[in-house]
Backbone as JSON Lines, residues from 0, in Angstrom:
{"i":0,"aa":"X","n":[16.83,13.42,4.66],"ca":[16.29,13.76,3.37],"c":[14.9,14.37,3.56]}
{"i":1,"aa":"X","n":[14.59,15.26,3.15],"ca":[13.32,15.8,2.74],"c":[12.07,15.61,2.02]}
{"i":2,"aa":"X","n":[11.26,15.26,2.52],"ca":[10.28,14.51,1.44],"c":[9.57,15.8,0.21]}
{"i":3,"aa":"X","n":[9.49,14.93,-0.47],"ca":[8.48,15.78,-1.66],"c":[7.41,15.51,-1.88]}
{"i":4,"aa":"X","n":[6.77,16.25,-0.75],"ca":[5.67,16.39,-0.4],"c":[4.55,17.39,-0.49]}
{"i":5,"aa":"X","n":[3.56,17.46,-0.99],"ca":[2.51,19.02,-1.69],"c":[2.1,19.38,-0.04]}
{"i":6,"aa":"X","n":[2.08,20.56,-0.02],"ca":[1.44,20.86,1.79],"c":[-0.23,20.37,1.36]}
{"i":7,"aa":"X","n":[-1.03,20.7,0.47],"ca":[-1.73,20.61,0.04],"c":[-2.47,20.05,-1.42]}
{"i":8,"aa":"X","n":[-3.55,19.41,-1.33],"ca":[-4.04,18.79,-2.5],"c":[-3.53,17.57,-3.16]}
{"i":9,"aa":"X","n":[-3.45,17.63,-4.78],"ca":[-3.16,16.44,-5.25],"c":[-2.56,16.84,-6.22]}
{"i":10,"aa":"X","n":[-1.23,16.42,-6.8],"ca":[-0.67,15.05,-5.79],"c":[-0.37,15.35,-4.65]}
{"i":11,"aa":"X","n":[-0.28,14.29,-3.72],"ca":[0.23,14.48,-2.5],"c":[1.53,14.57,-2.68]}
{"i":12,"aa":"X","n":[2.59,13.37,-3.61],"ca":[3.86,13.75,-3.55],"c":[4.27,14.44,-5.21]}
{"i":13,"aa":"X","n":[5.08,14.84,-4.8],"ca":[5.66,15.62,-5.9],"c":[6.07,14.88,-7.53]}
{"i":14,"aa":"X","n":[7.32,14.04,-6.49],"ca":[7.86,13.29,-7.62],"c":[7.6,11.77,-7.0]}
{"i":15,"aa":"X","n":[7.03,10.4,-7.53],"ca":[6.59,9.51,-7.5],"c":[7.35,8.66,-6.07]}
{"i":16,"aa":"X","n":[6.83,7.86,-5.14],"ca":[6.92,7.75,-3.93],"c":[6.36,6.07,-4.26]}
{"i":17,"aa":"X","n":[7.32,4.9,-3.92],"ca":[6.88,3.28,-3.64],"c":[6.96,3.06,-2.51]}
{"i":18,"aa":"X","n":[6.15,3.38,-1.86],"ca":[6.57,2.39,-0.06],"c":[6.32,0.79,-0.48]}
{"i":19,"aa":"X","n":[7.35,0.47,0.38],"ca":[6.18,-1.57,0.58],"c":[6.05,-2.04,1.65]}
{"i":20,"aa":"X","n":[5.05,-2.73,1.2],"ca":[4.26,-3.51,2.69],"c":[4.13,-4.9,2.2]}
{"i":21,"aa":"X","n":[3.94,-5.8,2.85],"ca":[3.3,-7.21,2.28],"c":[1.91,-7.0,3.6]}
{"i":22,"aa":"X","n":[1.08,-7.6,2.77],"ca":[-0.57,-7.74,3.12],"c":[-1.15,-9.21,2.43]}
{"i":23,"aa":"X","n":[-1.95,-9.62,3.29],"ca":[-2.88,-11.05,2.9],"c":[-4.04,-10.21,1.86]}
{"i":24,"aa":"X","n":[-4.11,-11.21,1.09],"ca":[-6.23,-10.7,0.63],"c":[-6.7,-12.21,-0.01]}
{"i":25,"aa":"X","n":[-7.73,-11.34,-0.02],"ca":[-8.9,-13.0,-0.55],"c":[-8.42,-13.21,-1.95]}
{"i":26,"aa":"X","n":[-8.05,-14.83,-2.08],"ca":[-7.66,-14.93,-3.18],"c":[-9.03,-14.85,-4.47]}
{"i":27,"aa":"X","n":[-9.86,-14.39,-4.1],"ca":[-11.16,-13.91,-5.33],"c":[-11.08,-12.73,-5.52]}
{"i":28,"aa":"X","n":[-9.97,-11.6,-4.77],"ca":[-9.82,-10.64,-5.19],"c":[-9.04,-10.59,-6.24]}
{"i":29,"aa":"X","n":[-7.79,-11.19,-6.99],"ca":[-6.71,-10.98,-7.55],"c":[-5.58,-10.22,-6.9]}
{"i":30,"aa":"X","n":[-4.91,-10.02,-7.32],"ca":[-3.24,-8.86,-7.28],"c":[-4.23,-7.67,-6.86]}
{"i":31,"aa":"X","n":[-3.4,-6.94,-6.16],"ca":[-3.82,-5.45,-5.74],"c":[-3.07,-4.93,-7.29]}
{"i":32,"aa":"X","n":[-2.48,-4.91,-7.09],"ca":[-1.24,-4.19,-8.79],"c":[-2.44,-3.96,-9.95]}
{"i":33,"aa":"X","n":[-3.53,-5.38,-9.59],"ca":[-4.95,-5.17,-11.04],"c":[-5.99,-4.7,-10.51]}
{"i":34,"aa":"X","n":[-6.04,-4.24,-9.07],"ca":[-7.28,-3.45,-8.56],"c":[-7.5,-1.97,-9.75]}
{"i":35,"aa":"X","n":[-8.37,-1.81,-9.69],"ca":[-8.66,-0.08,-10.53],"c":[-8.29,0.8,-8.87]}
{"i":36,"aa":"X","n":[-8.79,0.17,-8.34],"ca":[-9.08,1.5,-6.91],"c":[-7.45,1.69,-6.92]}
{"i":37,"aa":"X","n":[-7.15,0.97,-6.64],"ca":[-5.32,1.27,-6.13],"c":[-4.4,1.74,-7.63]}
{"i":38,"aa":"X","n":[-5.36,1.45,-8.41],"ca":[-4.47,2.22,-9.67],"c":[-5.14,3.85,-9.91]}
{"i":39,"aa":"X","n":[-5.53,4.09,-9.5],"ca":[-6.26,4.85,-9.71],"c":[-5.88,6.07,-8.41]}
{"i":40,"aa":"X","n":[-5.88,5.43,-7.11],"ca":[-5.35,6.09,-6.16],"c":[-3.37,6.84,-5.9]}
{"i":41,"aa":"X","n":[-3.38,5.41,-6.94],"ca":[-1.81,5.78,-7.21],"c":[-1.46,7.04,-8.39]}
{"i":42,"aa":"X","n":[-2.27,7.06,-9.13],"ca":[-2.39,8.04,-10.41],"c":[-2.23,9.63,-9.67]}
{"i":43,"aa":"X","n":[-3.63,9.51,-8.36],"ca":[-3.39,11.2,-8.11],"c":[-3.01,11.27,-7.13]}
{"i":44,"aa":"X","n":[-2.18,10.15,-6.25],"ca":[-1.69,11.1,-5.26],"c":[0.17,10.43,-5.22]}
{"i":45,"aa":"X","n":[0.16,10.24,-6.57],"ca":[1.84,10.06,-6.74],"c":[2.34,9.05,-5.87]}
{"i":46,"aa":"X","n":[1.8,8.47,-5.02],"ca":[2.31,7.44,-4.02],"c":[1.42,5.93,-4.84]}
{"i":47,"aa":"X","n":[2.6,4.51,-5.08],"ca":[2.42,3.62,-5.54],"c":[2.73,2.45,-4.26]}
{"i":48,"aa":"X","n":[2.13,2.01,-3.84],"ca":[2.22,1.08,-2.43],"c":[2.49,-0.2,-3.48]}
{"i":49,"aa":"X","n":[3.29,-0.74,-3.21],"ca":[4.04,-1.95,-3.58],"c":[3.54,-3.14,-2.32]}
{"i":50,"aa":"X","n":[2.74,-3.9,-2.93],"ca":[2.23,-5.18,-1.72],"c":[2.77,-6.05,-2.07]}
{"i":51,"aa":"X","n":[2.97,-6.67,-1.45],"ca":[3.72,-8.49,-1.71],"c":[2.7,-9.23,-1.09]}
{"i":52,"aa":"X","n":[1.55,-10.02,-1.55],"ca":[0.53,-10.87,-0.99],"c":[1.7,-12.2,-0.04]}
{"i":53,"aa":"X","n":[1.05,-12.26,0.68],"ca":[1.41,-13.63,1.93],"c":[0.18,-14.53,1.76]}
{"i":54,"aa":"X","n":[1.24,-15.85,1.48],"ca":[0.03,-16.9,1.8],"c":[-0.86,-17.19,3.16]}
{"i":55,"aa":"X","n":[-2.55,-16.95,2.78],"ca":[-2.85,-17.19,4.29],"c":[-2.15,-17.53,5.46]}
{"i":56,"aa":"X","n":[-1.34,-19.16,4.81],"ca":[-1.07,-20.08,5.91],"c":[0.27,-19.88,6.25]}
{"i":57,"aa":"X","n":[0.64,-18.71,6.02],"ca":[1.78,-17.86,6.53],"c":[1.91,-16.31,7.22]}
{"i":58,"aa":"X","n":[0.29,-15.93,7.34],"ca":[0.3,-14.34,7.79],"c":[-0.56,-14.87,8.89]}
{"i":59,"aa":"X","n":[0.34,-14.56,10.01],"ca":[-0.22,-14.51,11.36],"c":[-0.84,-13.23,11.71]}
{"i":60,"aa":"X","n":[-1.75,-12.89,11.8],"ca":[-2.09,-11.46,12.94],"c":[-1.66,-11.41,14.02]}
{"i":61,"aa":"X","n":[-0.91,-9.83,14.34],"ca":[-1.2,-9.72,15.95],"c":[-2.03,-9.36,16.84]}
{"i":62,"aa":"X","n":[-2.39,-10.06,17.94],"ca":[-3.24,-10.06,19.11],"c":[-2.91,-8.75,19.63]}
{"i":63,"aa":"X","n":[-3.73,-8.4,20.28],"ca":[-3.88,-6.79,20.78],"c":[-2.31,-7.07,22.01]}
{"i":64,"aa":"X","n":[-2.17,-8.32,22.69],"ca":[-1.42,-8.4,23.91],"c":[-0.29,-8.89,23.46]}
{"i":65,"aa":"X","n":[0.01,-8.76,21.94],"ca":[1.76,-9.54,21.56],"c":[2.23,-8.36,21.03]}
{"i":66,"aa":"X","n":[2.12,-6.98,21.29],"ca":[3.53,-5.99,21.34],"c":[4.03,-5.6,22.39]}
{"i":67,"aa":"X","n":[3.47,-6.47,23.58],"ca":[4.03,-5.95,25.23],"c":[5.45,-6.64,25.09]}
């Protein structure tokens, strides 16, 4: 499939684009979904990143030496 994608400028995608990821954050931040920045980033460049927050005491990081 072909993405719909602008070679240039904004929007970046054409017709509206959700990737997802799950990501940790400080729980004094709130939901990313109520950030302005990420609503706002999603507005002009047509791409809406869908996060699923992880509880701290469930998101391990990886160490630079655990993708060998």
């Amino acid at each position: 499939m072909e993405a719909d994608i602008n070679d240039t400028g904004f929007p970046i995608a054409k017709s509206p684009i959700k990737p997802k990821t799950f990501t940790q954050r400080a729980p004094l931040n709130g939901p990313y979904k109520d950030m302005l920045l990420f609503q706002d980033y999603a507005k002009k460049t047509g791409i809406e990143v869908q996060r699923e927050d992880v509880p701290a005491d469930l998101f391990v990081p990886l160490q630079a030496n655990d993708h060998a």
